[in-house]
N, C-alpha and C positions, 0 to 999 in steps of 0.2 A: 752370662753363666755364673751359679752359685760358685762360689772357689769349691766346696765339702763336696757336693753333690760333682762337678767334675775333677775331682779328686778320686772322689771313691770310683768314680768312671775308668781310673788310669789315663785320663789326658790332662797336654802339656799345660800346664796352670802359669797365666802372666798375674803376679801379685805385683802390687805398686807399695813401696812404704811411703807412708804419707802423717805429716806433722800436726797434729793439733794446732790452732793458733793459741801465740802466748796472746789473749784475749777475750773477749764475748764474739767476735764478730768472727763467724765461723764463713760468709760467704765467697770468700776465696779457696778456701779450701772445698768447698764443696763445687764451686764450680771448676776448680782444678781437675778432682776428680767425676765431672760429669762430663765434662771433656773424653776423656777415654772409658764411657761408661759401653758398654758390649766388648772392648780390646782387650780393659783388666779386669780379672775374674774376682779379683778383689784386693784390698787394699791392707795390706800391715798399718797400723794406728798405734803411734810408739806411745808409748807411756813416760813423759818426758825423758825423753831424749838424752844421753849426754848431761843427765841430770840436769837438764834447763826446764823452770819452773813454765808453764803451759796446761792449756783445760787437758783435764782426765781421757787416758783412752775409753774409758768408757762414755764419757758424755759424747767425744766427738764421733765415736761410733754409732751410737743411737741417732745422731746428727746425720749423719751417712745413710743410715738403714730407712731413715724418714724421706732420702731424697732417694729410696730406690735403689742403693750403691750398698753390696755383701763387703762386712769385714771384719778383719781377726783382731781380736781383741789381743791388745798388751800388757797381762800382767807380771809387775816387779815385787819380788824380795822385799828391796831397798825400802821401800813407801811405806808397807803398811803391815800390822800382825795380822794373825789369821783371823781373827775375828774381821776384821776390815775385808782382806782380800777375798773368804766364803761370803759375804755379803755382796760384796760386788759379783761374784761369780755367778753367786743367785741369780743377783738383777740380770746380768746379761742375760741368763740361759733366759729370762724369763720375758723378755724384750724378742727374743726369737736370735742372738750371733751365736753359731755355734761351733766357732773356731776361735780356739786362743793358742795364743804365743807364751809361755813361760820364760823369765827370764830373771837374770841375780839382779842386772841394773846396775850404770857407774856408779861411781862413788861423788857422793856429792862435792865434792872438792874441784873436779871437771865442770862445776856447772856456774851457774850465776847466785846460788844462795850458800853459800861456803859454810854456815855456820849450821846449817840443816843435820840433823843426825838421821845416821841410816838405820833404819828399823832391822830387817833381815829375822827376824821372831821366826822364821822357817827355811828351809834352804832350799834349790830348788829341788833336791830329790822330796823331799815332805812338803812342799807344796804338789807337786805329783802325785806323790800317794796321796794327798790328801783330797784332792781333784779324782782319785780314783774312786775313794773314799765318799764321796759324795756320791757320784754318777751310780753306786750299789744304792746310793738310800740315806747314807748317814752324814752327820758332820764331822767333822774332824777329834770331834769330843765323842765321838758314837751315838751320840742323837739323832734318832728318825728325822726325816726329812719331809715334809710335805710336799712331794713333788721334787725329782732329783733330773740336774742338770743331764746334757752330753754333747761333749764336744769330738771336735778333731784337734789334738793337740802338737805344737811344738814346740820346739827350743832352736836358741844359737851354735852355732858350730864353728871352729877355727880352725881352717885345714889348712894355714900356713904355720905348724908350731914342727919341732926337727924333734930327733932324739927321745928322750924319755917325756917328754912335753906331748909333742903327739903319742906316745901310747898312752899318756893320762887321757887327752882329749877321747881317744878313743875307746878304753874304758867307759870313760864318763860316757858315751855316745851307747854304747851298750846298756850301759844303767838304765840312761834315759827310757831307750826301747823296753826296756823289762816294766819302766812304770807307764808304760802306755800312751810316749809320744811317738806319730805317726812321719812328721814332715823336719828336719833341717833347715836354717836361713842361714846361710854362709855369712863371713862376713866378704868383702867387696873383693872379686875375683877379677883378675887380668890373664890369667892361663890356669888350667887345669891338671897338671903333671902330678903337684902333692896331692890332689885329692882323691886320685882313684885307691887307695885305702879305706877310705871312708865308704867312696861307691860302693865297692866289693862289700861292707859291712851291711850298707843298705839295701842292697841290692840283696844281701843272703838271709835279711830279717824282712821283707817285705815294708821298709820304708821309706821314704822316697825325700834323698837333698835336693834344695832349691839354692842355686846361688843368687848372690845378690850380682847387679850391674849397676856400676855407681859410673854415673854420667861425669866426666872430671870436666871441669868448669875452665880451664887454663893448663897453659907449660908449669907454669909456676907451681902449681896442683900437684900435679903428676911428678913435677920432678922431688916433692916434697912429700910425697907417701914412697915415692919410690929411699929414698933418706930416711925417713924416720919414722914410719909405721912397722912397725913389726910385722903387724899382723896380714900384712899383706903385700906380696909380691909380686913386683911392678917390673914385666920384661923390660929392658931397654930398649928393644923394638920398637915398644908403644911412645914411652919417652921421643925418639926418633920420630917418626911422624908427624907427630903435632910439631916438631921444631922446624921439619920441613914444610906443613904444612904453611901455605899464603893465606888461609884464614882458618885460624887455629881452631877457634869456638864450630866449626864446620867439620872438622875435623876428626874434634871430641864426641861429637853430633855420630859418625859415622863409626865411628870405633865403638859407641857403646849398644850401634843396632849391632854391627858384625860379632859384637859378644854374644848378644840374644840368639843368635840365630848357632853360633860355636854351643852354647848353650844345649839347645835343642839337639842340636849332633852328635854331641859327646854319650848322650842318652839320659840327662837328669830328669827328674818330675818336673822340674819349672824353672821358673825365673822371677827373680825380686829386682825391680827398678828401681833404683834412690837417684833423687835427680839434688835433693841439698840445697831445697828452696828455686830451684828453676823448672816447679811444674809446669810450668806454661810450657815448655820442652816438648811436655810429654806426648802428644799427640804425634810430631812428627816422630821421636823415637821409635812407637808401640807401630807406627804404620808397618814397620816389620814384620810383626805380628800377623799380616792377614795371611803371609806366603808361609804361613807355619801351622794354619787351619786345617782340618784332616789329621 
């Protein structure tokens, strides 16, 4: 199923985020993702990552689109001015992807090219409007358009921030909806408590959050976001299991279906997989998935 096409349907969408190869040789990736081709409706194609140097979301997605696989295109702030980013935005629409992700992008200092400078020529509210901007007809300079894009569009969401932090986030979540994004990607959720704020926002603007399930790879993982990620809140519950668990990596296996499926119950639009280099995972994960059909 198209992700856009069962989206606008109102059913539950499994997106997969998935990494461009730092290289030419895209054939892992695309057999990663043909693996779970009818499970996930489509695939997030980051636009490097964590600011690690890797082929373009847009190349790897035309990659994807060739092998039969819908996916949402990732455009960053950081990389490139608008002239660059409404060119790419062309090519997509014009390739047939008609879902993107808007997003600011780390700071290169996070990445492997330290010395890289961040463009950022737009923020993400003006690149929004300017994406709106198009989809009417014009460029960002008000130049007719020959043939104007349309997408379904998103952005990132942080619904582990307290105090005055989250009513920014929320705000900002507001904005976003006024310039005409549709969908949320959380970032990596282990419970759902802080977020019914956000629900209630989306739920009263007709748009729909997707959390992410980050598949955690080890104790060691878990006990180390649970320390020192901020951005996301790690019951010690889940810590607890995996310590008890006699084969850990099985464990983590089973904790990040019974997310997908909390997921689903809590009442969100969907669910985003990041599995962090262990797609080969992904098939037994998504088998979840079939008992959430209907």
């Amino acid at each position: 199923m198209q992700f856009r096409k069962g989206f606008e349907a109102d059913e539950f969408a499994c997106l997969v985020q998935i990494e461009p190869p730092k290289g030419t040789d895209v054939s892992l990736m695309v057999k990663h993702a043909v693996n779970v081709k009818g499970v996930a409706h489509g695939f997030i194609v980051s636009e490097m990552g964590n600011a690690v140097m890797r082929m373009s979301s847009l190349g790897a997605s035309l990659v994807l689109r060739e092998n039969g696989l819908d996916a949402v295109l990732q455009v960053s702030c950081r990389d490139r001015n608008r002239l660059a980013l409404q060119g790419d935005i062309l090519a997509a629409s014009a390739c047939g992807i008609n879902a993107v992700m808007v997003v600011a992008g780390e700071d290169p200092s996070f990445g492997d090219h330290h010395t890289a400078k961040a463009v950022h020529d737009v923020t993400l509210d003006e690149l929004l409007k300017g994406l709106a901007k198009m989809e009417s007809g014009k460029d960002m300079a008000g130049i007719e358009l020959s043939g104007s894009p349309d997408f379904l569009k998103g952005t990132t969401l942080n619904t582990c921030l307290r105090g005055a932090d989250r009513e920014n986030e929320l705000d900002k979540m507001k904005r976003m909806i006024d310039a005409g994004v549709s969908f949320f990607v959380t970032q990596p959720l282990f419970e759902f408590s802080m977020t019914q704020p956000f629900l209630k926002t989306a739920e009263k603007n007709g748009v729909k959050i997707i959390p992410t399930v980050l598949l955690l790879k080890s104790l060691g993982m878990a006990r180390y976001m649970s320390r020192n990620v901020n951005s996301v809140n790690m019951p010690s519950a889940i810590v607890d299991k995996i310590v008890s668990a006699s084969d850990k990596v099985r464990e983590c296996m089973k904790i990040a279906r019974q997310l997908i499926l909390d997921v689903k119950s809590e009442g969100y639009g969907g669910v985003n997989v990041s599995t962090l280099g262990w797609e080969d995972r992904l098939p037994e994960i998504l088998g979840v998935m079939e008992g959430l059909k209907g």
